[in-house]
N, C-alpha and C positions, 0 to 999 in steps of 0.2 A: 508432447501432449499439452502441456501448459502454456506454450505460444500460440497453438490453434486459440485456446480459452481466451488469452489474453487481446488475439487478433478481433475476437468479439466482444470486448470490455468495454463498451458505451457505443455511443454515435457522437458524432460532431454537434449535432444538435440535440443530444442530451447523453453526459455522461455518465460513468457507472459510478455510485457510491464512492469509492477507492479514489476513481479519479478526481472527483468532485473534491473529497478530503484531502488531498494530494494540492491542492489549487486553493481553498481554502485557509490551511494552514498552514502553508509553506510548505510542505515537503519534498520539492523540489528546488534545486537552484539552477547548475548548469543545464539538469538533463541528461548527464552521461549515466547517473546510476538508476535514475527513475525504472527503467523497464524491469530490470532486474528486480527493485522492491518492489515494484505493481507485480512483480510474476510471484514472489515469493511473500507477499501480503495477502494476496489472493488465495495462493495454497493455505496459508495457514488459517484463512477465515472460512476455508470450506471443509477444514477439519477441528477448527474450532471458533465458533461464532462468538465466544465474550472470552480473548484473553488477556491475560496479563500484562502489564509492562514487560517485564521475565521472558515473559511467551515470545511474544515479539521483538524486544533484540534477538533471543536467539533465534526467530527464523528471520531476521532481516542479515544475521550475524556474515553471510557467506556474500554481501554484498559491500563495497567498498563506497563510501560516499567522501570526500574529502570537501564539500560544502557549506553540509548543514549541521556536519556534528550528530546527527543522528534524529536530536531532540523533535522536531517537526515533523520528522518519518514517523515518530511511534506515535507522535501527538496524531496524525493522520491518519494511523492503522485503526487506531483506537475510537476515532472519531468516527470515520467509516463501518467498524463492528457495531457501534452502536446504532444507528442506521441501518445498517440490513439486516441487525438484529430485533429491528423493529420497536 
C-alpha cells in the first residue's frame, strides 16, 4: 500500500516535500536506506502532521541507516512536517 504512495511521491521536476527535505538537509548519504525512511516518514506524516523528535525516531526506528547517524533524517522529517503542515 505504501510503495504505490510512495511510487507517487513528487516528479523529477518537482519533488514532494519529504523529498525536497531529504536533499536539503542531508538526510541521505549512500541511498541504501532512503526508501525505507521516505516510506516510513510518510506514514507517520499522514497520521500525524507536527511530530515530535520522539515521534519520529520511533517511526524511522525499524529502519537501518549506518551513514548518517540518524540526525539529518529527523532534522528532514521535521523539516518536511513543517512544510506540508503549511
Amino acid at each position: 500500500m505504501y510503495v504505490r504512495r510512495l511510487a507517487s511521491l513528487g516528479r523529477p521536476e518537482r519533488l514532494h516535500p519529504l523529498q525536497e527535505a531529504f536533499r536539503r538537509h542531508h538526510g541521505l548519504q549512500c541511498g541504501f536506506c532512503t526508501p525505507g525512511m521516505l516510506i516510513a516518514a510518510y506514514e507517520l506524516l499522514q497520521r500525524n502532521s507536527h511530530p515530535t523528535e520522539t515521534q519520529v525516531r520511533q517511526a524511522i526506528s525499524g529502519n537501518v541507516c549506518r551513514c548518517t547517524g540518524y540526525v539529518n533524517i529527523v532534522k528532514s522529517v521535521l523539516a518536511a512536517a513543517s512544510v506540508m503542515a503549511g
